[in-house]
N, C-alpha and C positions, 0 to 999 in steps of 0.2 A: 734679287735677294734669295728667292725660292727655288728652288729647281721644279722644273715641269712634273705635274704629280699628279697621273690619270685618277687618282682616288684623295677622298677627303680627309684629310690629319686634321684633328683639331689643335687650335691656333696656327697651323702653318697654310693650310690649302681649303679654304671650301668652294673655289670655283673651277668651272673645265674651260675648254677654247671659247665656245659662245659669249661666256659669262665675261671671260677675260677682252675678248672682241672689243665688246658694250664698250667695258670700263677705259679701252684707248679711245674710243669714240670723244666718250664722255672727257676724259682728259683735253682732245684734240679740239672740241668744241672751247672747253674754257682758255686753254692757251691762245684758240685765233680771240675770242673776247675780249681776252686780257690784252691780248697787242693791239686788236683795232680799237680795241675804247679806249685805253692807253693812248696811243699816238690823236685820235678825235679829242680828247683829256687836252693835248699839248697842244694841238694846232690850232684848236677854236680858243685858246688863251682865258678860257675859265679858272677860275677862282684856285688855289692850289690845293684847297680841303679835299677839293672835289678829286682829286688823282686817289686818296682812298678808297674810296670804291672798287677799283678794280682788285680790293681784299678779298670781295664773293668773284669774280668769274676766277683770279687765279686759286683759290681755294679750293673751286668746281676741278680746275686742272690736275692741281696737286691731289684730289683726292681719286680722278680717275685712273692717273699714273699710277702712283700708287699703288690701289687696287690691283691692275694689269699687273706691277711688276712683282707683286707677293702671292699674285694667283686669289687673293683672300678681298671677298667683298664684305664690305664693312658693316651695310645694311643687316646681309644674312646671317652676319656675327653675333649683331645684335640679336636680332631673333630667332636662331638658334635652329638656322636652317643653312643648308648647302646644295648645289645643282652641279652636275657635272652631266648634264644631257646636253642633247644639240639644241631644245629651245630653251631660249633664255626666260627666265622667271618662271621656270617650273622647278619646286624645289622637294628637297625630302627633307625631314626633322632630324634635329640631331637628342640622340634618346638621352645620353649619359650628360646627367647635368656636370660632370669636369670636363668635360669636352663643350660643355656649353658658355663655361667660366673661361674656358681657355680662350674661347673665340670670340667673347667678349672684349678680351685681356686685346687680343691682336685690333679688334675693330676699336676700341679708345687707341690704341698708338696711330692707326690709321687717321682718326680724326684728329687727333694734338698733332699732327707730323704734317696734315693738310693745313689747319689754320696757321701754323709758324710760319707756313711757306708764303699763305696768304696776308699773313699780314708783316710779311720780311719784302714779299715786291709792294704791297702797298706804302710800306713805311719809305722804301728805297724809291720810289715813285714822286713821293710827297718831296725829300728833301731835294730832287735833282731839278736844277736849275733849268729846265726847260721850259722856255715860251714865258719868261719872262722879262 
């Protein structure tokens, strides 16, 4: 959605490569979650409520994607910091409170756009006739 942005815009950019690194990690971890519990969900032939669940690790997904693909972490949005060094979670403040508002603004879209996701494969989980 972002274009590669060596420096911090507020609401568009406040992370660099490190930062962005994390956030496909983080995606990559809830995506294998979401399919191996998913598929262990279907083949142990457990209850069907139970396929919700995998609302939080694809939510964990959607939210590290995400992240990575806007360059913008969500976390630092909220609190009103940004890093674009090589180590991750070392951050600097962001001074001007509409640059703070603004990367608020981006860090709630991030989180409404992760939980949809997660609970559009949980819902779509629940109703498919598998393993019964």
């Amino acid at each position: 959605m972002h274009a590669e942005s060596p420096q911090y815009v507020p609401g568009v950019c406040n992370i660099g490569k490190a930062e962005i690194r994390q956030r496909r990690i983080l995606g990559l971890i809830g995506l294998a979650t979401t399919v191996l519990g998913g598929l262990a969900l279907i083949l142990t032939g457990v209850e069907q409520c139970w396929r919700l669940l995998l609302f939080f690790p694809a939510t964990l997904a959607a939210t590290g994607y995400l992240q990575a693909a806007w360059h913008f972490c969500a976390k630092f949005g909220f609190g009103g910091v940004f890093n674009f060094g090589p180590n991750v979670g070392q951050t600097d403040t962001v001074e001007q409170a509409e640059f703070r508002r603004q990367d608020r603004k981006t860090a709630l879209q991030i989180v409404g756009l992760s939980i949809l996701a997660g609970a559009v494969v949980a819902g779509v989980a629940y109703v498919l006739p598998w393993g019964r």
